[in-house]
C-alpha positions as CSV (number, residue, x, y, z in Angstrom):
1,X,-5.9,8.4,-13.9
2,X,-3.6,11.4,-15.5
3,X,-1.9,13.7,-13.3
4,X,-2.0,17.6,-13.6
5,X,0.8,19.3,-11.9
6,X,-1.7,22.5,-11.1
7,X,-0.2,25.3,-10.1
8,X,2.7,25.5,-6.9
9,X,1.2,25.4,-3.6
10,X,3.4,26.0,-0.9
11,X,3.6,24.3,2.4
12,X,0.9,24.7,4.5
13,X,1.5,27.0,7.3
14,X,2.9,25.1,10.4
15,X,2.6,25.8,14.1
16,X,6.7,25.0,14.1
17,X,7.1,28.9,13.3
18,X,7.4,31.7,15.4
19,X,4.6,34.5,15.4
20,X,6.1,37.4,12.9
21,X,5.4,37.8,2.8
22,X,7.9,37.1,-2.7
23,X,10.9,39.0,-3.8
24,X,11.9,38.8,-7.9
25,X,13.5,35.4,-8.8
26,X,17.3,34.7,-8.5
27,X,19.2,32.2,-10.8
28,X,22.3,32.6,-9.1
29,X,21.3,29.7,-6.3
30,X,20.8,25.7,-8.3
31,X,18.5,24.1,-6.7
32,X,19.2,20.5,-5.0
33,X,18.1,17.8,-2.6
34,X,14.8,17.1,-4.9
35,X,14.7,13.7,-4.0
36,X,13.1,11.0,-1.9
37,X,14.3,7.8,-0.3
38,X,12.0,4.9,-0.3
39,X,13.3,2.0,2.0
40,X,11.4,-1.3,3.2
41,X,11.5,-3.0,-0.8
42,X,12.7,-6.7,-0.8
43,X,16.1,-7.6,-1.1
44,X,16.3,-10.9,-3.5
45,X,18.5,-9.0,-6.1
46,X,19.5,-5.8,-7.5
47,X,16.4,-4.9,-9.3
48,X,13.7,-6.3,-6.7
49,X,13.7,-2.7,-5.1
50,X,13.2,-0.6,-8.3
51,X,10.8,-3.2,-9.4
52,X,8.7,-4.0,-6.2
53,X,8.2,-0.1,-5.9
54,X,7.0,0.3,-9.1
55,X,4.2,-2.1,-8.8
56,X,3.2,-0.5,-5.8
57,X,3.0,3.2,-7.7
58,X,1.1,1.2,-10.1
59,X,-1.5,-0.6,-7.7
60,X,-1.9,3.0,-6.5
61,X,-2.6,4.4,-10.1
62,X,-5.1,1.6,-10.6
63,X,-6.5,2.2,-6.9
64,X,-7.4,5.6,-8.7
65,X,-4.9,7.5,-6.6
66,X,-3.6,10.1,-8.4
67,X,0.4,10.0,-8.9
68,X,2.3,11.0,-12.1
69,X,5.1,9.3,-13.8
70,X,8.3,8.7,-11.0
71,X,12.5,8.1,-11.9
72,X,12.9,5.7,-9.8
73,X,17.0,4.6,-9.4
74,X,18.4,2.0,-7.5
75,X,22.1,3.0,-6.0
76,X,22.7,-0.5,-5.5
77,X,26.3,-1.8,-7.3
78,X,27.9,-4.5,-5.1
79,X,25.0,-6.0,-3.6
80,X,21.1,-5.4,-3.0
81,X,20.0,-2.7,-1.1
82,X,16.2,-2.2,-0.1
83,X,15.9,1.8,-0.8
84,X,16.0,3.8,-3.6
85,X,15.6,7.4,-4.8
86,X,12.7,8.7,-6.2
87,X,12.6,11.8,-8.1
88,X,10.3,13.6,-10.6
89,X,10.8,13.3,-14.2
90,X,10.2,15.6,-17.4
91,X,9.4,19.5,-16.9
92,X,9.1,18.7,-13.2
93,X,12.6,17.9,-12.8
94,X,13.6,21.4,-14.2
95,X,11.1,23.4,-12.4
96,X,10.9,22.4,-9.0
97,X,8.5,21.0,-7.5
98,X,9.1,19.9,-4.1
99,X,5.2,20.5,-2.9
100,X,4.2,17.4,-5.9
101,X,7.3,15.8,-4.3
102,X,5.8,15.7,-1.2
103,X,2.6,15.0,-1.7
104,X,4.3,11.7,-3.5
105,X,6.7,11.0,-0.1
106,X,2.7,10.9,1.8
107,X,1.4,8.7,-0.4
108,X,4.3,6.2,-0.6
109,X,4.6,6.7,2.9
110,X,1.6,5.1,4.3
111,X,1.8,2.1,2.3
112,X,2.7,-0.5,5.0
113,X,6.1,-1.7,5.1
114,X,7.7,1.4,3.2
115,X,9.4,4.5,4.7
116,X,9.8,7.6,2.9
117,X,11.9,10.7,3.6
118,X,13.3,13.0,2.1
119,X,16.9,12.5,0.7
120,X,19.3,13.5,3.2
121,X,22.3,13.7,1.7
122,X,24.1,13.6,-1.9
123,X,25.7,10.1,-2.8
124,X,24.6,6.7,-2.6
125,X,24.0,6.4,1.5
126,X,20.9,6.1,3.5
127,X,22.4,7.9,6.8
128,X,18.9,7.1,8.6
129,X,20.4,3.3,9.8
130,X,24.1,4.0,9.4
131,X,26.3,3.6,12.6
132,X,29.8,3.6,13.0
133,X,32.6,1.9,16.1
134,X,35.6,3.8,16.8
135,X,38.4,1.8,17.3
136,X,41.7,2.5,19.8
137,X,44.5,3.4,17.6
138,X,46.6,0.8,19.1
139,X,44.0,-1.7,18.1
140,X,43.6,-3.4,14.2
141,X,40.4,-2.2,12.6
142,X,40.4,-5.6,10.3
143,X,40.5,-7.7,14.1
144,X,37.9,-5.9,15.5
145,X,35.4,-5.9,12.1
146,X,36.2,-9.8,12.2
147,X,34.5,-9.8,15.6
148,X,31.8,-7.2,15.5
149,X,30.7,-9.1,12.4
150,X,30.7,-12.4,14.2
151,X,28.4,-11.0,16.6
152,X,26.2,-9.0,14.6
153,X,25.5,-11.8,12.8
154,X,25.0,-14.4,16.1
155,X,22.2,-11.5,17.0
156,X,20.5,-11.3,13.7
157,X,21.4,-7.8,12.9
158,X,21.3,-7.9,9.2
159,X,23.5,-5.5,7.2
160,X,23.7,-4.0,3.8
161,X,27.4,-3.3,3.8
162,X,29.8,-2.5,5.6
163,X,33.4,-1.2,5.7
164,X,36.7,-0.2,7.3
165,X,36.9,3.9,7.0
166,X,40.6,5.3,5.0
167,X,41.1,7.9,7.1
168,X,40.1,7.0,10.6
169,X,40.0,3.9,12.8
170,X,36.2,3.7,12.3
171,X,34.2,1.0,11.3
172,X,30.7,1.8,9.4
173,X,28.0,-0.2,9.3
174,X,24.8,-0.1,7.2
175,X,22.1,-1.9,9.1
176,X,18.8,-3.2,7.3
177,X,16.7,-2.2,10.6
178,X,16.8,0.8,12.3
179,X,16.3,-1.2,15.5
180,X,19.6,-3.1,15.2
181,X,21.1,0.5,15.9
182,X,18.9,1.0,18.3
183,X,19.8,-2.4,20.2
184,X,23.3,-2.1,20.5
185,X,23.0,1.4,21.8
186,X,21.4,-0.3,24.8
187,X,23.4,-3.2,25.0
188,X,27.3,-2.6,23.3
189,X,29.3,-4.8,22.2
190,X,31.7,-5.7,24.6
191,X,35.9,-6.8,23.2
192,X,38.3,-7.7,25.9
193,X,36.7,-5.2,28.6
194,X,35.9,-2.7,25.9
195,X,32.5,-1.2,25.2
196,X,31.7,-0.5,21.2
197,X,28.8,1.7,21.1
198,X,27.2,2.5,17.6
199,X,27.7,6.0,16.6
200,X,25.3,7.8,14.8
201,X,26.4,10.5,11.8
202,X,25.0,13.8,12.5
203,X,22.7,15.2,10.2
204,X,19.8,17.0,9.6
205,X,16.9,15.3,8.8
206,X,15.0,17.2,5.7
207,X,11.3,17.7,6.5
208,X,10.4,19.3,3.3
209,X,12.4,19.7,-0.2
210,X,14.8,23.0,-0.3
211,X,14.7,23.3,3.4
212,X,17.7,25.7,4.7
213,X,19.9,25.8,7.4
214,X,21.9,28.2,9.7
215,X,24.1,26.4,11.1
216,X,26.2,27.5,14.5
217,X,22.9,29.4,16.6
218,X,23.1,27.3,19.5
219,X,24.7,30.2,21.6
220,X,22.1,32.6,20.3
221,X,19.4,33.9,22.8
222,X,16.0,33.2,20.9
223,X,17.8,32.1,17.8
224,X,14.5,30.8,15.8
225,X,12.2,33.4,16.4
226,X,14.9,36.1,15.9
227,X,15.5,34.4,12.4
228,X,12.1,34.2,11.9
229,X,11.3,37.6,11.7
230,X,14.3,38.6,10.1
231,X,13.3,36.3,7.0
232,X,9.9,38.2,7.1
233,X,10.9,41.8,7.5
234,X,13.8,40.9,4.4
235,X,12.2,38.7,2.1
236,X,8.1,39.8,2.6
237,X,6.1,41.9,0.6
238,X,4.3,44.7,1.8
239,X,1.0,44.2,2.7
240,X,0.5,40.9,1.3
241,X,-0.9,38.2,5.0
242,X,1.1,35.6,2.8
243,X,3.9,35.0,5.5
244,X,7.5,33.6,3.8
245,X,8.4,31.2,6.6
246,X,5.9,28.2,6.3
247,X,7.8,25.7,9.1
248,X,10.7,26.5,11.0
249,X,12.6,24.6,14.0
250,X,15.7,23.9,16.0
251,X,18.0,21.3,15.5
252,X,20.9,18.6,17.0
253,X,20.4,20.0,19.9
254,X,19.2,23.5,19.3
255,X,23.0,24.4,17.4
256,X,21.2,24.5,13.6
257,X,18.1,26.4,12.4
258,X,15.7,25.0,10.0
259,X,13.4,26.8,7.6
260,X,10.8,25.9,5.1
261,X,10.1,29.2,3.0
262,X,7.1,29.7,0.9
263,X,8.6,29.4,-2.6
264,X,11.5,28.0,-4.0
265,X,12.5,31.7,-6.0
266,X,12.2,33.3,-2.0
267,X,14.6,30.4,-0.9
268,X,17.0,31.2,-4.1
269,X,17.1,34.7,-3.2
270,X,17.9,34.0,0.2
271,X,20.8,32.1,-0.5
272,X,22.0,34.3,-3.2
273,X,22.2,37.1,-0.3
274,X,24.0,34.6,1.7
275,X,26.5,37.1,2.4
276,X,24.9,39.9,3.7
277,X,22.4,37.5,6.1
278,X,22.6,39.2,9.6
279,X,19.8,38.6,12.0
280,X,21.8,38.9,14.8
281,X,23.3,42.3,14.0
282,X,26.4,43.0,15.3
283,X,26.7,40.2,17.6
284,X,29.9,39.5,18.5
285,X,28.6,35.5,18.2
286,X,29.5,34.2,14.9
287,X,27.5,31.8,12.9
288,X,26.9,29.9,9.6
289,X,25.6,31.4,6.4
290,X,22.3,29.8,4.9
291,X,22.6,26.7,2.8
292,X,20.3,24.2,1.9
293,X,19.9,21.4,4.7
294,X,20.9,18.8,2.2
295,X,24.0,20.3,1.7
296,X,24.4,21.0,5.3
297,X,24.6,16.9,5.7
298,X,27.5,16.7,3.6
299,X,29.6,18.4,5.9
300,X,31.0,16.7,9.1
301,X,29.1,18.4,11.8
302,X,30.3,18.0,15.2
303,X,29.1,18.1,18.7
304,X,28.9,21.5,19.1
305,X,28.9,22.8,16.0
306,X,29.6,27.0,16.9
307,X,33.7,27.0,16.3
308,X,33.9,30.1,18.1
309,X,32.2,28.8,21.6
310,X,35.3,27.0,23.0
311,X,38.8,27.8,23.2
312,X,40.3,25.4,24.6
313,X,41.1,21.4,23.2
314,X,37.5,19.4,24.1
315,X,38.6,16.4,26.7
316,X,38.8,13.0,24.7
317,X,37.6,11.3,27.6
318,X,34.4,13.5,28.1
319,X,34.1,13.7,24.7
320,X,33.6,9.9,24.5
321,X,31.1,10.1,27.0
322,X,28.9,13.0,25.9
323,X,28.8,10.8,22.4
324,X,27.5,7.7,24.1
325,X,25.0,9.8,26.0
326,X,23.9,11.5,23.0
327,X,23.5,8.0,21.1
328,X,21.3,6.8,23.9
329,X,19.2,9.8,23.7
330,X,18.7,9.3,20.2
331,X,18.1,5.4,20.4
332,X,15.7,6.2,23.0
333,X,13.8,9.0,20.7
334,X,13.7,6.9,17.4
335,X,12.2,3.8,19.7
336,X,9.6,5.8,21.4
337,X,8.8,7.3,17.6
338,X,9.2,3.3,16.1
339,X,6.6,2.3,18.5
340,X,4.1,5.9,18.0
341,X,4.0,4.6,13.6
342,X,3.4,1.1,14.5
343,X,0.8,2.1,17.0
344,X,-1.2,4.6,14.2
345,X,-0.7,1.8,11.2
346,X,-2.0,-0.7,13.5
347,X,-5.3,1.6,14.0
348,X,-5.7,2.6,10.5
């Protein structure tokens, strides 16, 4: 069955927006993050992924769903990964089309087995079941990997890399399940009286393609709704009952703002005008400009992430502690929300 692009539709208008319309388009901003991540595909070499995926698109084709022609890439170069990157091809790639993208991310979504997300973050890393161990600096990072491999391999937590960070005394892991992660959160690995908890990298999760962020709100009274409405009163048109923000929501703890506007030449003119973005006023409180969650993620974004909250040096120890806590929440979260999926694909 062909595929006809249609006309843009924008996101349908969520109940993640506070209650508060399209400005001339803006080349200044390119637009990125346009792409999907497809895990759960087989493993057996470097093209099983990128095949297997394909067959599926084409089952669904034959099924009569209707899906247009998909790049499909593989980042895979020293051994096999099961994701890849999915992105639209032809005039679609130019103009974008992130309502077509997700209507694909739905469809591949719900065929058991595969996950589908938007792409997080530039490169060639799938951050959603990467997890790190810090080790003492008085320790060798090569000793303890030799160990934490052992282990992780005694337990059946299967990997798709791994390595020893250059700057740091970190060692990452890419994990194959999400409830590997999830695991050793509960139960650490344990080294001559020495817990190694899995760190998580903190990112924003996309929810929809050219979301932004604002970065740095956290000590902001009413930060999301305040935003809100300043989007509207800036970027809306007068008299139109078409309102600009479609989605909006709070995130890593309330310290970055999340926003799903109506079309992509409203989001470009947004972050052209970067510069000039005040919806706080003159608040003494300083915070982020507006940039596209995607790039956000390739930033390292700490606990708290306002600069200007704290003066004084954070306490190692505490520090330490608030990151194990905050890992356990997460776990915890992504378990319950593991559980909710298999629970709704085991009814339909």
């Amino acid at each position: 069955m062909s595929f006809e692009p249609g006309p843009y539709v924008p996101l349908p208008l969520s109940d993640d927006r506070s209650e508060t319309p399209p400005p001339e388009f803006n080349p200044s901003q390119p637009f990125t993050g346009l792409e999907l991540t497809i895990s759960g595909l087989p493993i057996d070499s470097f093209l099983a992924a990128t095949d297997h995926l394909n067959r599926i698109v084409e089952k669904l084709r034959l099924e009569g769903t209707r899906i247009l022609i998909l790049h499909i890439s593989s980042p895979a170069n020293v051994q096999p990964l099961d994701f890849v990157y999915v992105s639209l091809t032809g005039p679609l790639k130019e103009t974008p089309r992130p309502d077509i993208l997700e209507d694909v991310r739905q469809k591949l979504d719900s065929v058991k087995g595969l996950c589908a997300l938007w792409k997080a973050v530039p490169g060639c890393v799938d951050k959603t079941r990467q997890a790190s161990f810090q080790v003492d600096d008085n320790l060798n990072p090569s000793d303890i990997k030799s160990w934490i491999d052992r282990i992780l391999q005694q337990n059946n937590h299967h990997l798709q890399g791994s390595y020893i960070s250059s700057n740091s005394h970190r060692i990452i892991y890419h994990f194959l399940s999400n409830n590997s992660i999830i695991a050793l959160t509960n139960t650490p690995i344990i080294l001559d009286n020495r817990s190694y908890y899995p760190r998580r990298p903190r990112y924003v999760q996309p929810s929809y393609g050219l979301e932004v962020a604002v970065a740095g709100v956290g000590e902001f009274s009413g930060a999301r709704s305040a935003i809100d409405n300043y989007i509207e009163r800036t970027f809306g048109t007068t008299g139109s009952n078409e309102p600009v923000v479609r989605c909006s929501r709070l995130a890593l703890d309330n310290t970055v703002y999340c926003v799903v506007l109506s079309t992509p030449d409203i989001t470009q003119c947004l972050l052209a005008g970067r510069e000039a973005f005040q919806p706080f006023g003159d608040s003494p409180l300083k915070h982020d400009k507006p940039q596209y969650v995607y790039t956000l993620n390739t930033t390292s974004i700490p606990l708290f992430y306002n600069p200007h909250a704290f003066s004084s040096f954070p306490n190692p120890q505490s520090d330490t502690i608030l990151h194990r806590h905050l890992d356990l929440i997460n776990a915890q979260s992504e378990a319950t929300a593991a559980s909710l999926k298999d629970v709704v694909s085991d009814v339909n």
